[in-house]
C-alpha positions in Angstrom: -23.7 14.1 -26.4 -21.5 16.5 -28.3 -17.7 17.6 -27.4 -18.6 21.0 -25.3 -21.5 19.2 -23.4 -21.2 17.9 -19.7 -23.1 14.6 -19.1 -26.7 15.0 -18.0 -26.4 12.3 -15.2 -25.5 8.8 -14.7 -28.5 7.7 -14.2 -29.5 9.2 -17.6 -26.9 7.4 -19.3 -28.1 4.1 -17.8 -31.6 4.8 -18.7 -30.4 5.3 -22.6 -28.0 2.1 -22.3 -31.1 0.3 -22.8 -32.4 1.4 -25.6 -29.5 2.9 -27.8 -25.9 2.3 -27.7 -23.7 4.6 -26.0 -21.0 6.9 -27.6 -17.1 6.1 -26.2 -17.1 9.6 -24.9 -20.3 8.6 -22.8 -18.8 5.7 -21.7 -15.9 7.5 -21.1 -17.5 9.6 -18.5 -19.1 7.1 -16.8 -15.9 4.9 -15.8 -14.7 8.6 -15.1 -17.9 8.9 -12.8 -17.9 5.6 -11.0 -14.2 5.2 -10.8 -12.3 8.3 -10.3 -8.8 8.3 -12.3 -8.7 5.5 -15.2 -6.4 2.7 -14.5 -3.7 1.8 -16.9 -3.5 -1.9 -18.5 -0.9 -3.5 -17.1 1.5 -6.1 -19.0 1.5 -9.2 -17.4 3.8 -12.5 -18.4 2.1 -14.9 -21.3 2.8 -18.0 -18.8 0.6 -16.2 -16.3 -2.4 -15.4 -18.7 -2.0 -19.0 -19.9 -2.6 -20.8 -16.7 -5.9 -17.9 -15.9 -7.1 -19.7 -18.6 -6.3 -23.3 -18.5 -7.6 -23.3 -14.5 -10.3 -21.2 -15.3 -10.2 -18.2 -12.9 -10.1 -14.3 -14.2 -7.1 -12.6 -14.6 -7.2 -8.4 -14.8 -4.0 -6.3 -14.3 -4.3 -2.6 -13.6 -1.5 0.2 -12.9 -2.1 3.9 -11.0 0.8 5.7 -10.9 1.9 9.1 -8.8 3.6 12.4 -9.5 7.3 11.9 -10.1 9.0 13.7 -6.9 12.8 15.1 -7.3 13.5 14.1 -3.6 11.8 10.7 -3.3 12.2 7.6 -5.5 9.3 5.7 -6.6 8.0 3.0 -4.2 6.1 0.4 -6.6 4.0 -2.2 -5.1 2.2 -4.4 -7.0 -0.9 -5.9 -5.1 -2.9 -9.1 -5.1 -6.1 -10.1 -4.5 -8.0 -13.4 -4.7 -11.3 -14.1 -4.4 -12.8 -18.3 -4.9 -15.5 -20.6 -4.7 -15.1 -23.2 -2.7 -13.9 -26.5 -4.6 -15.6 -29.7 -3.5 -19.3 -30.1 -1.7 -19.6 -29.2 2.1 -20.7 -33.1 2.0 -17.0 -34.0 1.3 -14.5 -35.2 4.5 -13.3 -32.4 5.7 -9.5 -32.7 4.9 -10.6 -33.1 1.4 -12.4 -29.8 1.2 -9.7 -27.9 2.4 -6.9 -29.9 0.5 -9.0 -28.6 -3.0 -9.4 -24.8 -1.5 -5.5 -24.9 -0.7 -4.5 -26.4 -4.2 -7.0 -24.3 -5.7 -4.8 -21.3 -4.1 -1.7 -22.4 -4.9 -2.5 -22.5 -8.2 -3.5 -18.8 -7.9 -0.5 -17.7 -5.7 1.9 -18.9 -8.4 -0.1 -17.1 -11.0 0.4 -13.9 -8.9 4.0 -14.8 -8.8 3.9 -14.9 -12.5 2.6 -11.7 -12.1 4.9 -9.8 -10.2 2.9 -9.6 -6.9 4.6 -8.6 -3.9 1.7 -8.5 -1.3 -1.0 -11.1 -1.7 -4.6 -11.5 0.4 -6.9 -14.2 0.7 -10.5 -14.1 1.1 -11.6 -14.4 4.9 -11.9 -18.0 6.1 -10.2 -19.3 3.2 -9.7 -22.7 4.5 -13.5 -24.2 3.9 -16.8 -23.0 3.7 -18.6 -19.9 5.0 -20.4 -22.7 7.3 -21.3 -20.0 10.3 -24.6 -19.5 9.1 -24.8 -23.2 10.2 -24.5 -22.7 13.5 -23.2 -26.5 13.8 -20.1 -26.8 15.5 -18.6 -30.4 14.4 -17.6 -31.5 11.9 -17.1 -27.6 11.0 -14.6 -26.2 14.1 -12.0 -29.0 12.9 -10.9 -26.9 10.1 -9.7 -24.5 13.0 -5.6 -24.7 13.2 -2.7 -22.5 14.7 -2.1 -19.3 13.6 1.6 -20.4 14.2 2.2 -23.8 13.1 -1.1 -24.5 11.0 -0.9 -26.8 8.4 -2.4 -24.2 5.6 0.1 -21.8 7.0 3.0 -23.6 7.0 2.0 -24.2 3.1 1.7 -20.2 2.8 4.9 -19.5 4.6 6.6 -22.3 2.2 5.4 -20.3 -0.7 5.9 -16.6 0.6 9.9 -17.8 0.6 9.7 -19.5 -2.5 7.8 -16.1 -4.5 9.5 -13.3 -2.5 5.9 -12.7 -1.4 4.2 -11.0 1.5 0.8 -13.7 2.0 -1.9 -12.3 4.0 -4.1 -15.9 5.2 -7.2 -15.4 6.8 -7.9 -18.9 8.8 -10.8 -20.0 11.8 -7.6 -19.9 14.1 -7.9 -22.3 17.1 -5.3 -20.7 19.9 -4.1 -23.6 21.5 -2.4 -21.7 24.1 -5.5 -19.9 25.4 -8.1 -22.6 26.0 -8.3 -23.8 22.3 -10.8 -20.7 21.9 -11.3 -19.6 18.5 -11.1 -17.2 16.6 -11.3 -15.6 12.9 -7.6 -14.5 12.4 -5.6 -13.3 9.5 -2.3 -13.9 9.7 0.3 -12.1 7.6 3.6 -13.7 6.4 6.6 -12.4 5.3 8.4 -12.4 2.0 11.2 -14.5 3.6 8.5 -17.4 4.9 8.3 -16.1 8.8 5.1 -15.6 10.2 5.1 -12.1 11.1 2.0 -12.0 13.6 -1.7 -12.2 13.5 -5.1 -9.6 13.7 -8.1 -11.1 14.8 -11.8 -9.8 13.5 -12.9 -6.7 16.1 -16.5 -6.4 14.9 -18.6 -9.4 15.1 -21.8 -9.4 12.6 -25.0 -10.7 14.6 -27.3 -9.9 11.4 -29.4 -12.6 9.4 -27.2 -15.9 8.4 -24.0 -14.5 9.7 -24.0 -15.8 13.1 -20.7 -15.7 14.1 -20.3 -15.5 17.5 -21.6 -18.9 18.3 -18.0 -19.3 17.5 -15.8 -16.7 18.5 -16.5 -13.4 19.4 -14.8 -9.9 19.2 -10.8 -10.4 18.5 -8.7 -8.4 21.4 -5.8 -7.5 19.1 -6.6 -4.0 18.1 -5.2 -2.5 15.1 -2.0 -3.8 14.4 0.1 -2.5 11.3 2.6 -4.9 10.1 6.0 -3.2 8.6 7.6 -5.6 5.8 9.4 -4.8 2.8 6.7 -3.7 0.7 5.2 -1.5 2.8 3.2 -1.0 6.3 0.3 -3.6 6.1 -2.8 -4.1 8.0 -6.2 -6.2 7.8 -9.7 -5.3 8.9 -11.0 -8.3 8.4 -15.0 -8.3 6.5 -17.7 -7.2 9.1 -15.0 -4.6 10.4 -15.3 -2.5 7.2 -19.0 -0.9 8.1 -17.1 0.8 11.4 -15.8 4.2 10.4 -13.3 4.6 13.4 -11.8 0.6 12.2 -10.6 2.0 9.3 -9.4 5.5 10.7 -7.5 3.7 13.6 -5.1 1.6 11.6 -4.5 4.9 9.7 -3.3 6.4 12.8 -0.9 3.2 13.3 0.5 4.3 10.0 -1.0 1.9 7.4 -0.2 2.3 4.0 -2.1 -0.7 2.3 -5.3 -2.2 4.7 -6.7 -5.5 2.9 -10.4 -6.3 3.7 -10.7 -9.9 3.5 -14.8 -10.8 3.4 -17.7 -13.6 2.7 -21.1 -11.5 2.3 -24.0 -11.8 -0.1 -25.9 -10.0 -2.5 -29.1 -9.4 -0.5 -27.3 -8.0 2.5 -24.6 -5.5 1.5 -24.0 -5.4 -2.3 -24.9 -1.9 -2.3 -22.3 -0.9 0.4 -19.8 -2.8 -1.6 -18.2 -0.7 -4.2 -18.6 2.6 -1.4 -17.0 1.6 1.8 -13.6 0.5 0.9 -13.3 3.6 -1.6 -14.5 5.6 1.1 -12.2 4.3 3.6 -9.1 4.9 1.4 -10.1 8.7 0.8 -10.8 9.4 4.1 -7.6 7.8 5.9 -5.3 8.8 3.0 -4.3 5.2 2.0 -4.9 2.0 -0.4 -7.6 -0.4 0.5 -7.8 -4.2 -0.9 -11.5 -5.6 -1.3 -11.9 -9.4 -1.4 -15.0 -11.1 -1.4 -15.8 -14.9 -1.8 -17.7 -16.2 -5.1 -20.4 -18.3 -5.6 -23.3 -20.3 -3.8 -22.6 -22.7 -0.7 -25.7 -25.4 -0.2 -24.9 -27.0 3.5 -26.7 -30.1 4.2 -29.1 -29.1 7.1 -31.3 -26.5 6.5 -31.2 -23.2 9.4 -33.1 -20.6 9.8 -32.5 -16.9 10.1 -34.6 -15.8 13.0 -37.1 -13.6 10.9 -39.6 -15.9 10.1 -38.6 -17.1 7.0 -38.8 -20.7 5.9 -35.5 -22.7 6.4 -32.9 -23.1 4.1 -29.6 -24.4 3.0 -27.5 -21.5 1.7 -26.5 -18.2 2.6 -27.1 -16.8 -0.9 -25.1 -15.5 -3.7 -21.3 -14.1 -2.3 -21.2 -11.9 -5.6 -17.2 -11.3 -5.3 -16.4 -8.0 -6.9 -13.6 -7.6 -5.2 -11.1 -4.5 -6.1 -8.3 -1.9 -5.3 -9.4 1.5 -3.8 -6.6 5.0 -4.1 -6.1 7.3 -1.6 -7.3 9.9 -4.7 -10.9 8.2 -4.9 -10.0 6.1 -8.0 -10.3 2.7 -8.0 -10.2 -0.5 -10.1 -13.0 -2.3 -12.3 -13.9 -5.2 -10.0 -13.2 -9.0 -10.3 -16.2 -11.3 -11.5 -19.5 -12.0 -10.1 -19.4 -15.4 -10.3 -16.2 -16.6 -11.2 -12.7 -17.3 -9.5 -10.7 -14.2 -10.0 -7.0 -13.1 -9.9 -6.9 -9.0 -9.2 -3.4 -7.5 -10.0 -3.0 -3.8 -8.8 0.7 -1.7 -9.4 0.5 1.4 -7.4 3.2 3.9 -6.1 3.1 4.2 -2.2 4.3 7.7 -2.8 1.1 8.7 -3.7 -0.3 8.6 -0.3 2.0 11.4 0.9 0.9 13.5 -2.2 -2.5 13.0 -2.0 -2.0 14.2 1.8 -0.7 17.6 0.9 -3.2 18.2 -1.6 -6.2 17.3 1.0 -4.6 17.7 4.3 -7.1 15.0 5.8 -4.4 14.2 7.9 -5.2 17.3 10.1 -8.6 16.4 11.4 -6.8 12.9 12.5 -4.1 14.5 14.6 -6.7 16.5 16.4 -8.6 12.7 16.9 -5.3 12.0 18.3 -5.2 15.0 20.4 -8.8 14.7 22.0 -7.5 10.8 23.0 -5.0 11.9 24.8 
């Protein structure tokens, strides 16, 4: 490929990768391709990359920048995601599985703190394992707890003070006011340690393993936006992400940052992966946080699927990936595969309001809002 010439295709370039190596200004193209604008390194502390490596979990630190503006100061925000397998076997007492998950992220939050992170998001149902495929309900609903007064909250709203940090904590909530029903909850804590509320999951996968609603079903509290220091905040938690009008109506509530907290596996949705969170920040015109589990969770009794298939005692591979999607279409490189994984992202809010003006996307919304009224 010489200087003047335009890339034949991608899949071209893939085809030849296995056979020759690539020139940089092939590979070049191709981040170009697949992931829009190129992020910057950026500089994290020495401590921090230390402790990646003595706990073993991947560290990557990226930067996208916007337009300076004469009128506006710059409104940094530096993002974190996590994504984890889970620590001990889903043999173990209960109370010892979670107590090695929570250590396990405290380990990680203090890393991000290390860091510089303002806003950090767990992976959804971080508590334990993905046991829903199960469809057993003891021992798995004790790991339900208050959304409120929760013991892994109260953990997360100790450390949110300590860091200056915005934690988002998606928990199987038990709602103790309401009948002890359950449901899968994220709730998002302020930087000064005070819960600030909770969003429950709206979409409900009945597909394959993932049967959730022999636990909870559909969450009734819409689309809330949560305002805290570094910026407006919401969650649409996993399954909620393949629902086009999810994503659009938290824009309309005024998000500026949506986190999608998720467990799901390779043979189900690995394709739709890297597209719909990307997708979702172009077409509402804000940033978009990916998390995904990691790793393989064996469950003592084997289940079935409903298909047909023999029994078994996993859900498969959650393949992790997770990453940080611009309202301009770029996006980061994505965590690990298979490993525990520590995603810094510094982006400039003001972006979203430039990136408006360029597209104007915002118009076709206010008419959505129009023809709701």
């Amino acid at each position: 490929m010489s200087s003047g010439e335009e890339l034949e295709s991608v899949e071209a370039v893939l085809e030849k990768a296995g056979k020759e190596p690539l020139q940089e200004r092939e590979l070049r193209e191709l981040r170009r391709i697949l992931y829009g604008k190129e992020a910057a390194p950026l500089s994290v502390s020495e401590e921090a990359l230390r402790m990646a490596s003595e706990k073993k979990f991947e560290l990557k630190a990226f930067s996208f920048g916007a337009a300076k503006e004469q009128t506006r100061a710059p409104r940094p925000v530096r993002i974190g995601l996590v994504q984890n397998r889970i620590v001990r076997p889903t043999t173990d007492p209960l109370l010892e599985q979670r107590a090695g998950i929570v250590e396990r992220l405290k380990e990680m939050t203090h890393a991000a703190y290390l860091c510089g992170v303002n806003v950090l998001c767990y992976q959804e149902a971080c508590t334990g394992p993905f046991f829903f495929c199960t469809r057993e309900k003891l021992p798995w609903t004790e790991l339900a707890e208050s959304a409120e007064t929760g013991p892994t909250i109260k953990t997360c709203q100790e450390m949110a003070s300590r860091y200056n940090m915005v934690i988002v904590c998606p928990i199987l909530e038990r709602d103790e006011l309401h009948s002890d029903t359950l449901h899968n909850t994220a709730v998002i804590i302020s930087n000064t340690g005070k819960v600030l509320g909770k969003t429950r999951k709206n979409h409900i996968p009945r597909v394959g393993d993932f049967n959730e609603s022999t636990y909870y079903m559909e969450g009734e509290t819409g689309h809330r936006v949560f305002h805290t220091q570094f910026g407006r905040i919401a969650v649409n938690i996993c399954y909620g992400r393949h629902h086009p009008l999810n994503w659009c109506a938290y824009g309309l509530n005024g998000a500026e940052i949506v986190f999608n907290p998720s467990a799901t596996v390779g043979a189900l949705s690995e394709p739709m992966w890297p597209v719909e969170a990307r997708c979702a920040a172009i077409a509402n015109t804000y940033f978009v946080g990916a998390i995904n589990r990691v790793g393989t969770e064996t469950f003592e009794n084997e289940f079935t699927s409903g298909d047909g298939k023999p029994a078994h005692k996993d859900f498969g591979h959650f393949y992790g990936s997770s990453y940080v999607a611009m309202p301009d279409g770029s996006r980061t490189p994505g965590l690990s595969r298979v490993e525990d994984g520590l995603l810094v992202t510094e982006v400039d809010l003001n972006l979203i309001q430039q990136i408006r003006d360029k597209w104007c996307f915002q118009v076709s919304i206010i008419c959505i809002q129009w023809n709701l009224r």
